[in-house]
DOLO-130790 format. One record per residue (C-alpha): residue in one letter; x, y, z. Coordinates in steps of 0.25 Angstrom, whole numbers, padded with zeros to 4 digits. Layout:
BEGIN
<node res="A" c1="X" c2="Y" c3="Z"/>
...
//
This chain:
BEGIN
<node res="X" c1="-0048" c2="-0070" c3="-0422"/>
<node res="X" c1="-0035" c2="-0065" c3="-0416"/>
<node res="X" c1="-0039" c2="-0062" c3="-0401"/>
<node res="X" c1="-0025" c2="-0058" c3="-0397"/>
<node res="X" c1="-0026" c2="-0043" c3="-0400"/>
<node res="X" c1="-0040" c2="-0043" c3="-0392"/>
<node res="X" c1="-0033" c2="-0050" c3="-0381"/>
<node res="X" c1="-0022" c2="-0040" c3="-0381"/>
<node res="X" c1="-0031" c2="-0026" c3="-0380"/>
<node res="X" c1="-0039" c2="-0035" c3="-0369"/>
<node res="X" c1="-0026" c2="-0035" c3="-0362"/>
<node res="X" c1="-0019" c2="-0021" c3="-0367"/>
<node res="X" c1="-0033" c2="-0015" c3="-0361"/>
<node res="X" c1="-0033" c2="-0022" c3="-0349"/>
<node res="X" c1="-0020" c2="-0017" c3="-0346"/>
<node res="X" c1="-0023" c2="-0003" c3="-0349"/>
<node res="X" c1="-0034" c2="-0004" c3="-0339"/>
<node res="X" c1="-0024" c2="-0011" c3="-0328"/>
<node res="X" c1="-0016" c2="0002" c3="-0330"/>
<node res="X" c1="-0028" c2="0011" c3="-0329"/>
<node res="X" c1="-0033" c2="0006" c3="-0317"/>
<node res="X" c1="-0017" c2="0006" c3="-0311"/>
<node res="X" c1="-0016" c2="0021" c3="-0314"/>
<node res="X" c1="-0030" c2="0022" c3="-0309"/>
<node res="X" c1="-0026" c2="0016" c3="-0295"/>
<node res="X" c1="-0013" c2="0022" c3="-0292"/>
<node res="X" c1="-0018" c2="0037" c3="-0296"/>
<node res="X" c1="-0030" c2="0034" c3="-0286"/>
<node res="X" c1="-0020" c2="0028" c3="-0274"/>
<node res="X" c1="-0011" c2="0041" c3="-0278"/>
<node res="X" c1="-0022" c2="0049" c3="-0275"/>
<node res="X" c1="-0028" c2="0043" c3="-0264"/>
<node res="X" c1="-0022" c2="0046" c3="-0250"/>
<node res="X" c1="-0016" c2="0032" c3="-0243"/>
<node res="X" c1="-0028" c2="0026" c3="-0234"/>
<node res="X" c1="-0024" c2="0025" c3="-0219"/>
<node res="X" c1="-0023" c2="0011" c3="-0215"/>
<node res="X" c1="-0033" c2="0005" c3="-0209"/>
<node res="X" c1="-0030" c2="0004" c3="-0194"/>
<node res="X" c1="-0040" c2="-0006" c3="-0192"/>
<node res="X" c1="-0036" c2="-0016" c3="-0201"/>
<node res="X" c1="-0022" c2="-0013" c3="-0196"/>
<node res="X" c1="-0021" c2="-0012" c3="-0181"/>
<node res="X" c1="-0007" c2="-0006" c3="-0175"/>
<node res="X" c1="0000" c2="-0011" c3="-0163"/>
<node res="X" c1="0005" c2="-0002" c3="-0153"/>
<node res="X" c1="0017" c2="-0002" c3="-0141"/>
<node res="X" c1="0008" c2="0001" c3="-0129"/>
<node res="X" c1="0005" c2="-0010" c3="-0119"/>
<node res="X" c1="-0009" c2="-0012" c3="-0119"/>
<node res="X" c1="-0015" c2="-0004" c3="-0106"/>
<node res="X" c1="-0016" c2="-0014" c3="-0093"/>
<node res="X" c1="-0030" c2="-0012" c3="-0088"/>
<node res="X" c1="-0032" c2="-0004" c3="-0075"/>
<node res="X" c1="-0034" c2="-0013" c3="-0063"/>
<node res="X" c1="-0047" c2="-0009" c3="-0056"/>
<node res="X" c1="-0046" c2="-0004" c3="-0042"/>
<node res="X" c1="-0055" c2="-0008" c3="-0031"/>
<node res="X" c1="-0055" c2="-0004" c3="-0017"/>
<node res="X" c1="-0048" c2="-0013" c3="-0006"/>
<node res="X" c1="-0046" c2="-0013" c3="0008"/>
<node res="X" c1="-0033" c2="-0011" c3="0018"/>
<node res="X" c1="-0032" c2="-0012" c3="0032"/>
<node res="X" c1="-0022" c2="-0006" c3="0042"/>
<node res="X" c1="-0018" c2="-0010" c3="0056"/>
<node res="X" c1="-0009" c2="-0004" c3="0066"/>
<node res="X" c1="0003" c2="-0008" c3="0073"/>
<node res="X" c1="0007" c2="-0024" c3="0074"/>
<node res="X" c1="0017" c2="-0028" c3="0083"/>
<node res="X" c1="0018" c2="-0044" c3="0089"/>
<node res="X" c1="0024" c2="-0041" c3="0101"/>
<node res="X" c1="0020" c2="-0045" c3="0113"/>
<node res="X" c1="0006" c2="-0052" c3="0114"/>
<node res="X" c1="0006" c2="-0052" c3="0099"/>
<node res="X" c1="0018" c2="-0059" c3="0098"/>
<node res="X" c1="0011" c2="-0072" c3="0105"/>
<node res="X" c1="0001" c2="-0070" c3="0096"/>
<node res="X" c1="0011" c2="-0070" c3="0084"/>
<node res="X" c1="0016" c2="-0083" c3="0089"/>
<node res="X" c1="0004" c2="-0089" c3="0089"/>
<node res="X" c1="-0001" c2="-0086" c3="0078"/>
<node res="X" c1="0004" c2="-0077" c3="0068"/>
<node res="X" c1="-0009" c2="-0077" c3="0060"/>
<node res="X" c1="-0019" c2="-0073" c3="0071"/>
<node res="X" c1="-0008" c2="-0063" c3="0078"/>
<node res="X" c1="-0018" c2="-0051" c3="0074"/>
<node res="X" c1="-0030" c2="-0056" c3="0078"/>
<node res="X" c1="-0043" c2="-0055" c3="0073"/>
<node res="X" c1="-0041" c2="-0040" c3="0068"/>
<node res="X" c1="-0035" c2="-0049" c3="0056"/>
<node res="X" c1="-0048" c2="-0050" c3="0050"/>
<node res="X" c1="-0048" c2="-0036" c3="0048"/>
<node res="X" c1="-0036" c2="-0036" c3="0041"/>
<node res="X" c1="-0038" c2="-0048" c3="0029"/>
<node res="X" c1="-0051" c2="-0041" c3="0030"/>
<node res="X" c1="-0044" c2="-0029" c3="0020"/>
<node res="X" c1="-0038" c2="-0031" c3="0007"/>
<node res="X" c1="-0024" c2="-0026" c3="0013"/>
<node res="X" c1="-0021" c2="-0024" c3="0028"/>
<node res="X" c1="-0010" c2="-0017" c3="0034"/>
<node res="X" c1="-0002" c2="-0016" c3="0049"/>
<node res="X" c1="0010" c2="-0009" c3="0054"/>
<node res="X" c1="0020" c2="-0020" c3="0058"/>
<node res="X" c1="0026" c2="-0012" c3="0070"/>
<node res="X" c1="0039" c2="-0023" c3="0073"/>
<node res="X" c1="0050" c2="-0030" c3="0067"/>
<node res="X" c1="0050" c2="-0043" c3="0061"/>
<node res="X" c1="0061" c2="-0049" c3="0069"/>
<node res="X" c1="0064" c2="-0059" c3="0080"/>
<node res="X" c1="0079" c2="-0054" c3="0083"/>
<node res="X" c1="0087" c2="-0042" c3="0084"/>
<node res="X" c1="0088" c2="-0030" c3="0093"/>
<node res="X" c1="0077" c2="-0021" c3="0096"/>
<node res="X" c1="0080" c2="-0007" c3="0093"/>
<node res="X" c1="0089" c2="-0002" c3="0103"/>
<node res="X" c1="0083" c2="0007" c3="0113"/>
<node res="X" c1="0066" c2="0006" c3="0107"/>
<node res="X" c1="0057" c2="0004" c3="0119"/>
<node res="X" c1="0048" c2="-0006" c3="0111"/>
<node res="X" c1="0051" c2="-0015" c3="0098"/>
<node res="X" c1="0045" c2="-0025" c3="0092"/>
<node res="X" c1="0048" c2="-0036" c3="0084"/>
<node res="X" c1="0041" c2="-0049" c3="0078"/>
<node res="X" c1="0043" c2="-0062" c3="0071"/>
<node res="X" c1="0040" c2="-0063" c3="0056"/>
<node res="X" c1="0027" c2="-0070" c3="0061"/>
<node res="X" c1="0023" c2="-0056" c3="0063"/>
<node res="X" c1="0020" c2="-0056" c3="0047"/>
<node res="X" c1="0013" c2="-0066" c3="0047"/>
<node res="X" c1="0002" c2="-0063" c3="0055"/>
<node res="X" c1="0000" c2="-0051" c3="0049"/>
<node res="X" c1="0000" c2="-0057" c3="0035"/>
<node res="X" c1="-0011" c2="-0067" c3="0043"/>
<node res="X" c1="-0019" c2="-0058" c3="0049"/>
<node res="X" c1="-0022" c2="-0051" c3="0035"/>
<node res="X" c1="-0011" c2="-0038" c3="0034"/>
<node res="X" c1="-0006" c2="-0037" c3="0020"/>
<node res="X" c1="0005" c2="-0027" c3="0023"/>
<node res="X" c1="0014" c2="-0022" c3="0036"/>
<node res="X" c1="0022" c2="-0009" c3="0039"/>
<node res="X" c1="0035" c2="-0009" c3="0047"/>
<node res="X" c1="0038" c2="0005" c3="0046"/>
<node res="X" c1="0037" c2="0008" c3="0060"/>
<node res="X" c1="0044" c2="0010" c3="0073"/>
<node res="X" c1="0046" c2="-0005" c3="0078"/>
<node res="X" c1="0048" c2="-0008" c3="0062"/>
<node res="X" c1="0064" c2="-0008" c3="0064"/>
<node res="X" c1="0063" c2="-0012" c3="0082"/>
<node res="X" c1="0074" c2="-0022" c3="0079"/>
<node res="X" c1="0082" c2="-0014" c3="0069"/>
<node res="X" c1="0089" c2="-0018" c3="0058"/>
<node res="X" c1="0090" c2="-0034" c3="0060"/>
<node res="X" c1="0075" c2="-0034" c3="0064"/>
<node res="X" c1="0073" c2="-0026" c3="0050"/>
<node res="X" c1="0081" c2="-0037" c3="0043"/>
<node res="X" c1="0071" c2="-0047" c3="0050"/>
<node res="X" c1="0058" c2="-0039" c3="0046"/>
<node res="X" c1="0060" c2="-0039" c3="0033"/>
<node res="X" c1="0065" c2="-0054" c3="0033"/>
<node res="X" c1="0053" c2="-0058" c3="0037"/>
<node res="X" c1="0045" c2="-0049" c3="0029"/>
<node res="X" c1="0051" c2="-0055" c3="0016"/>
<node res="X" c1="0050" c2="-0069" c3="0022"/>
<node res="X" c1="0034" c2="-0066" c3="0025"/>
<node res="X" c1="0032" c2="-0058" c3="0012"/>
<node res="X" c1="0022" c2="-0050" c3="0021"/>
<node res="X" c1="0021" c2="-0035" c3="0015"/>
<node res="X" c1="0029" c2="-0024" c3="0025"/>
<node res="X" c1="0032" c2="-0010" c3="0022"/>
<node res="X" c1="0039" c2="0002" c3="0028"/>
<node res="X" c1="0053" c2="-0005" c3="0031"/>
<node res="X" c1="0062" c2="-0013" c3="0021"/>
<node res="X" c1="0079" c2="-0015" c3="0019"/>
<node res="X" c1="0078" c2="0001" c3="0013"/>
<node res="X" c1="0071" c2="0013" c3="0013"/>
<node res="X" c1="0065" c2="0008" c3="-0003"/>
<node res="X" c1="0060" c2="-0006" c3="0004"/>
<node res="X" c1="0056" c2="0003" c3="0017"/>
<node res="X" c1="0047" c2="0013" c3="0009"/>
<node res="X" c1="0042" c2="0002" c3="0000"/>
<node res="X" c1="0027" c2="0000" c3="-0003"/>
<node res="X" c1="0020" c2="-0013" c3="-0001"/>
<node res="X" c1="0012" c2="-0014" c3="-0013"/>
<node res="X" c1="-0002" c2="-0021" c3="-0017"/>
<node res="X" c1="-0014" c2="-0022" c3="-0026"/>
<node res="X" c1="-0026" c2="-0025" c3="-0020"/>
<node res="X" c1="-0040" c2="-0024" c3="-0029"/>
<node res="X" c1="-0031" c2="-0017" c3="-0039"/>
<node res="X" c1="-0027" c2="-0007" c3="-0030"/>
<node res="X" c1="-0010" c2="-0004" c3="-0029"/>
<node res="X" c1="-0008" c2="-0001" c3="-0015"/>
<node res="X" c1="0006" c2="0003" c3="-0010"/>
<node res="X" c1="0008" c2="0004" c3="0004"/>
<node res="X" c1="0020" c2="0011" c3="0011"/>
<node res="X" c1="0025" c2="0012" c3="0025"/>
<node res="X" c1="0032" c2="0019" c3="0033"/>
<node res="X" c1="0035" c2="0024" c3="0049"/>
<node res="X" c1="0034" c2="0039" c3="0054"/>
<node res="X" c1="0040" c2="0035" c3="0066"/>
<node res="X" c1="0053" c2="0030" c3="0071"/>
<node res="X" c1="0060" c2="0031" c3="0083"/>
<node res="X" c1="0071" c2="0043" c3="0082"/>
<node res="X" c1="0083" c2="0036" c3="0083"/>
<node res="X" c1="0078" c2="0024" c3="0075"/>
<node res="X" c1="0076" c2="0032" c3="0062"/>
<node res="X" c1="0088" c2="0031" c3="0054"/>
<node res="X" c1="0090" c2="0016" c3="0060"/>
<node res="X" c1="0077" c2="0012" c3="0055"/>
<node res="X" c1="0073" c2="0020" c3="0043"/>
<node res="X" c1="0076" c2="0013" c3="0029"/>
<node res="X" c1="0087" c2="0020" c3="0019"/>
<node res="X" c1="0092" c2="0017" c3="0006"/>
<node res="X" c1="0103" c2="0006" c3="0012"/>
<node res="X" c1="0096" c2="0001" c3="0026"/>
<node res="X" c1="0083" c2="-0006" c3="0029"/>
<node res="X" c1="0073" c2="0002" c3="0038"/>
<node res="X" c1="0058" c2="0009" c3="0039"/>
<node res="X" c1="0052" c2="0017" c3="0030"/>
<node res="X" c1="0052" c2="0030" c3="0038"/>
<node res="X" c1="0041" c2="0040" c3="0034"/>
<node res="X" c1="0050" c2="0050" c3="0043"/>
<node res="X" c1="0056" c2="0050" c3="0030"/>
<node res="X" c1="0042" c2="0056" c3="0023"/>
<node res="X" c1="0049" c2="0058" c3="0008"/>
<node res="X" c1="0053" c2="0045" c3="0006"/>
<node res="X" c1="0039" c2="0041" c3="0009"/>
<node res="X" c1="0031" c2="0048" c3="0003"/>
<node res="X" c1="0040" c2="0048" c3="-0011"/>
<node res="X" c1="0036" c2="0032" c3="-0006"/>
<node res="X" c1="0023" c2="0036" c3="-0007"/>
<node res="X" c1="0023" c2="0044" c3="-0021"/>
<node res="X" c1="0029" c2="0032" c3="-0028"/>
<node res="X" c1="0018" c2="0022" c3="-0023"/>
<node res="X" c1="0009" c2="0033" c3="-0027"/>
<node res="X" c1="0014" c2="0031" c3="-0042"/>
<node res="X" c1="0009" c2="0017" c3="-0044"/>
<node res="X" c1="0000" c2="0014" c3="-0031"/>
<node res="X" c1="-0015" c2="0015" c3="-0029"/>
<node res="X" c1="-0014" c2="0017" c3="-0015"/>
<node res="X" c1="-0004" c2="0020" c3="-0005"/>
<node res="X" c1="-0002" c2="0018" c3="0008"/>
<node res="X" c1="0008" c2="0021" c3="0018"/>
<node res="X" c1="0008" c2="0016" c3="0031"/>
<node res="X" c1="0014" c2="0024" c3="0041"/>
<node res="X" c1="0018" c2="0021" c3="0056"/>
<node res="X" c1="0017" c2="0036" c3="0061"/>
<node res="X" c1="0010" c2="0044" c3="0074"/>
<node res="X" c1="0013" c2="0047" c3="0088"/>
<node res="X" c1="0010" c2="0035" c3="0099"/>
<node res="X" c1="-0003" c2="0036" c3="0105"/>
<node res="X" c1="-0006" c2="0050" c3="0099"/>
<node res="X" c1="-0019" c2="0051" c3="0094"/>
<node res="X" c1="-0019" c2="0062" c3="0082"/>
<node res="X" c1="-0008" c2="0061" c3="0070"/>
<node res="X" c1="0006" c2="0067" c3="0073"/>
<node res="X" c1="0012" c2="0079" c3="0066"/>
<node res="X" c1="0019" c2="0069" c3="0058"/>
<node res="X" c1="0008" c2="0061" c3="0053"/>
<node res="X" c1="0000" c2="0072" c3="0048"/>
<node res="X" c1="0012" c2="0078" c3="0041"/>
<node res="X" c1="0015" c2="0064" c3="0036"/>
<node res="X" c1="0001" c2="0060" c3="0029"/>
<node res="X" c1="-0003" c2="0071" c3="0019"/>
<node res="X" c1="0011" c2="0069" c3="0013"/>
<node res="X" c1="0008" c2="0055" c3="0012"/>
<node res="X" c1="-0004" c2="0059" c3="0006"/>
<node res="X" c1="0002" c2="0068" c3="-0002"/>
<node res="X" c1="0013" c2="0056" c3="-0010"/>
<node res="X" c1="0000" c2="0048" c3="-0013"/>
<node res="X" c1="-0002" c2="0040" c3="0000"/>
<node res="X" c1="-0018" c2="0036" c3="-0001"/>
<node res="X" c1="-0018" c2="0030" c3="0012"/>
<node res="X" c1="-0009" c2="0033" c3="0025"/>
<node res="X" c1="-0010" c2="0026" c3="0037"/>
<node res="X" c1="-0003" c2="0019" c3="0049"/>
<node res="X" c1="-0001" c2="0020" c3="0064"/>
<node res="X" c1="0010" c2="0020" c3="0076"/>
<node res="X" c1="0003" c2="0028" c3="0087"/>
<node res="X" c1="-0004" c2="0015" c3="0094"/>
<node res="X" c1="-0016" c2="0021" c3="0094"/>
<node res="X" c1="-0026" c2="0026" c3="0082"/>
<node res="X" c1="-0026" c2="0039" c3="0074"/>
<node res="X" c1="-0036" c2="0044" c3="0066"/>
<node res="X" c1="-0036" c2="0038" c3="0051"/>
<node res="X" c1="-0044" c2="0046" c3="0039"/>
<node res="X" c1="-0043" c2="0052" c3="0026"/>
<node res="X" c1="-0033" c2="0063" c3="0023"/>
<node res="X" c1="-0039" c2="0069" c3="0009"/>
<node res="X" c1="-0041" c2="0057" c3="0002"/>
<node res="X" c1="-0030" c2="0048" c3="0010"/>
<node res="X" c1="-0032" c2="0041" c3="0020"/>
<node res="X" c1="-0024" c2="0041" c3="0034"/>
<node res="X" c1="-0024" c2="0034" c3="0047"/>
<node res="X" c1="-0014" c2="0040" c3="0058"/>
<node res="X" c1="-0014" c2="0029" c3="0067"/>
<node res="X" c1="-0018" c2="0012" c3="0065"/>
<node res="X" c1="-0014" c2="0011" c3="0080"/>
<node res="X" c1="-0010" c2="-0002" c3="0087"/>
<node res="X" c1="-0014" c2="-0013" c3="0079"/>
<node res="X" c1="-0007" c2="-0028" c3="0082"/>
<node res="X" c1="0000" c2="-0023" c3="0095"/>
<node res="X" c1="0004" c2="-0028" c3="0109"/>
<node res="X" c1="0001" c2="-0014" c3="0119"/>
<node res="X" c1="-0014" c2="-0010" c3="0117"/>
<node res="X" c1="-0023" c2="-0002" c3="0124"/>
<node res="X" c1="-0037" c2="0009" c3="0125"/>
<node res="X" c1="-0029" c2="0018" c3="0113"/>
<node res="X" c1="-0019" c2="0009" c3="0108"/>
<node res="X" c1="-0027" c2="-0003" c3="0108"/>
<node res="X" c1="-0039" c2="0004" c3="0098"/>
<node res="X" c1="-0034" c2="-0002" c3="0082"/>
<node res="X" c1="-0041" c2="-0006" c3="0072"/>
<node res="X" c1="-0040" c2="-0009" c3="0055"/>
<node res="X" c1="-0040" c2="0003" c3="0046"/>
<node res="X" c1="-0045" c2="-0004" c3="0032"/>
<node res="X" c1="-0045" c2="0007" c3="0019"/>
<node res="X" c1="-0053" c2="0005" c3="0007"/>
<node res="X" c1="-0044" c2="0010" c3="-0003"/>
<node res="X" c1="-0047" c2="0010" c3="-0019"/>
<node res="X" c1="-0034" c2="0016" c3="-0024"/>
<node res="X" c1="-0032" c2="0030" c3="-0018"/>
<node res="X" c1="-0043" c2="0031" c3="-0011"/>
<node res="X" c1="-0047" c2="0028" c3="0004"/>
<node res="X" c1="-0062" c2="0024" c3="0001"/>
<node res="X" c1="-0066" c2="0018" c3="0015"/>
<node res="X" c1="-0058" c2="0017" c3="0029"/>
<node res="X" c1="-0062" c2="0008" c3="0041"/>
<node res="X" c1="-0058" c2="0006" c3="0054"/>
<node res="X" c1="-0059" c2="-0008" c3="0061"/>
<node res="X" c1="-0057" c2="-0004" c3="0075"/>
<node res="X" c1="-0050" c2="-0014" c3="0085"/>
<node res="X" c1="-0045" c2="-0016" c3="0098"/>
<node res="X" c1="-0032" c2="-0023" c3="0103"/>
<node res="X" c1="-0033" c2="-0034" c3="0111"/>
<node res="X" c1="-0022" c2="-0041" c3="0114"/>
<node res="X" c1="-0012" c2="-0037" c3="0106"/>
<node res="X" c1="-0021" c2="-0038" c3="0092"/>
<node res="X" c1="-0033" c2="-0029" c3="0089"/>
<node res="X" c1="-0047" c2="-0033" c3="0088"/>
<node res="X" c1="-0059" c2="-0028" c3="0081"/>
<node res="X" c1="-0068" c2="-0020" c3="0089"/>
<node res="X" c1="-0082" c2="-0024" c3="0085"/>
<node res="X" c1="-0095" c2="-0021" c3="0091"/>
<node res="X" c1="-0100" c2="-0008" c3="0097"/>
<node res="X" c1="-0086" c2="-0004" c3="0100"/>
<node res="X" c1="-0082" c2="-0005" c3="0085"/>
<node res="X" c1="-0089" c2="0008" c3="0079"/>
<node res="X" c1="-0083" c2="0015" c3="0091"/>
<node res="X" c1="-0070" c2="0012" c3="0089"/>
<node res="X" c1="-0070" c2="0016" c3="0074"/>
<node res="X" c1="-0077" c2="0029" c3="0077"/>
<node res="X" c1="-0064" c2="0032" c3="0088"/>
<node res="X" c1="-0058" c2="0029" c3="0076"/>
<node res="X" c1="-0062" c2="0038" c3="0066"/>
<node res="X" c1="-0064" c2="0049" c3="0077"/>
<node res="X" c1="-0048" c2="0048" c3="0078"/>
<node res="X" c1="-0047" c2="0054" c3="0062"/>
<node res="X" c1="-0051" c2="0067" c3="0068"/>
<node res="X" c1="-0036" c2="0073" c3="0075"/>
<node res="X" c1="-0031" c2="0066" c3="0062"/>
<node res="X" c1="-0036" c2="0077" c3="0050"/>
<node res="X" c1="-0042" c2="0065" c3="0044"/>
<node res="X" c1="-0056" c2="0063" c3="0037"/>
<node res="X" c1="-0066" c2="0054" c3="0036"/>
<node res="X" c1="-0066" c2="0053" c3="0023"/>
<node res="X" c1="-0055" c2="0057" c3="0010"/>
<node res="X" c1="-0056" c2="0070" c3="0005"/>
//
């Protein structure tokens, strides 16, 4: 039997169903709207950096002093021995994650004093180092005895503060170096800290206030450039600081210009004001939710007395913006260094202190 013919409508039908079942298919994908794609199966990529994760903040410690000179007694105990010129009030300091001074000299060995100044000072580079011993992270020279040996005792200072690499702010070769913050992170807190000098001596000011083209002090006389200073640390800064040298000798309540010079501070996005020139205390407290201390006093300092020989340690626990804690450690100088009142004594000393707040308009507590 011839199979051939059987073979062909095998294959003749087979076809005819191939075709069907073609037509079939492309009428239904015709009909049937195009599926989306899945975006499981097929993951796009993007641009964007992935997000760095927020460091968490926790709260640290910083602790200011008043004014160090190493004249007189202080400079045989500089030559000494740099690392124990401060005496035991260094404990206080490494105590603090961050500790502070105002450097009230220059950092020279030569020049001319200022002509005509009744009193300058001036120290040797060892000066540094026995702060950097005794636990202070970060100095001001914007003061009045910041620039006693003018411009070649300038040149010096900041000779021997590159050589030292020890942190100073409120003075530099300009007024961009001058105005400067010092910056840190400590427990993932940015902290940015600026100084500056209220006071100056009237014939001095032009000689020794930074410009664009001469070396000099930040001058807070000049209050715009520092607080458009302040409004930029604000920008990328978790806390700001400025340190001020500011107040009338041995008056006891802030001056007119202080209490002018504070709220605007506040105001730019300072967190924390504080700083001293006096020689004696002023009250310290919050101003809303700021904090300020109007006077530190004599701290490291060769002429010490009933009033100008009370200091002591001001130590801030700061998380970001806010103040959460002051503490006064309350001391006495002896011999040209201060030292830690303890004992009965101690309790009354830091309730003179906190009584001092009241001619200040400061609180107790932010608000």
């Amino acid at each position: 039997m011839d199979t051939y013919p059987a073979r062909r409508l095998v294959a003749a039908t087979a076809v005819t169903l191939s075709t069907m079942l073609a037509v079939a298919c492309s009428a239904a994908e015709s009909a049937t709207p195009t599926a989306a794609p899945d975006v499981a199966e097929k993951p796009t990529t993007s641009t964007e950096p992935t997000p760095k994760p927020t460091p968490t903040r926790r709260p640290y410690t910083i602790s200011f002093g008043g004014d160090v000179h190493f004249e007189g007694v202080l400079r045989t105990r500089l030559n000494a021995d740099p690392k124990t010129a401060l005496g035991p009030i260094a404990k206080v300091l490494k105590a603090s994650d961050l500790a502070m001074v105002n450097l009230e000299t220059a950092i020279t060995t030569g020049g001319t004093p200022a002509p005509g100044k009744q009193y300058t000072f001036r120290a040797p580079a060892a000066a540094l180092t026995a702060l950097k011993a005794s636990g202070v992270d970060v100095a001001s020279m914007a003061n009045n005895h910041g620039m006693d040996y003018m411009q070649s005792g300038l040149a010096d200072s900041l000779a021997a503060v590159k050589r030292s690499k020890f942190p100073i702010v409120g003075v530099g070769r300009n007024e961009a170096e001058a105005y400067r913050p010092w910056r840190t992170t400590v427990n993932g807190n940015r902290v940015a800290i600026i100084g500056a000098t209220q006071v100056l001596d009237a014939e001095f000011i032009d000689a020794w206030t930074a410009t664009a083209s001469k070396g000099g002090l930040a001058s807070a006389k000049n209050e715009p450039r520092l607080i458009q200073e302040v409004r930029k640390a604000r920008k990328n800064s978790d806390t700001v600081i400025v340190h001020l040298h500011w107040g009338t000798e041995l008056q006891k309540c802030p001056n007119d210009a202080q209490l002018g010079l504070a709220p605007k501070l506040i105001a730019a996005g300072a967190d924390v004001v504080v700083g001293g020139h006096a020689h004696i205390l002023l009250g310290s407290g919050y101003l809303k939710n700021a904090y300020v201390s109007y006077g530190l006093g004599n701290f490291v300092f060769y002429n010490w007395g009933p009033e100008t020989g009370r200091t002591g340690v001001l130590t801030l626990t700061i998380n970001g913006r806010k103040v959460l804690k002051d503490q006064w450690t309350p001391a006495s100088i002896q011999g040209g260094v201060p030292l830690p009142i303890t004992g009965s004594g101690k309790q009354q000393a830091v309730n003179g202190w906190k009584a001092l707040r009241d001619c200040a308009g400061l609180a107790a507590e932010p608000g």
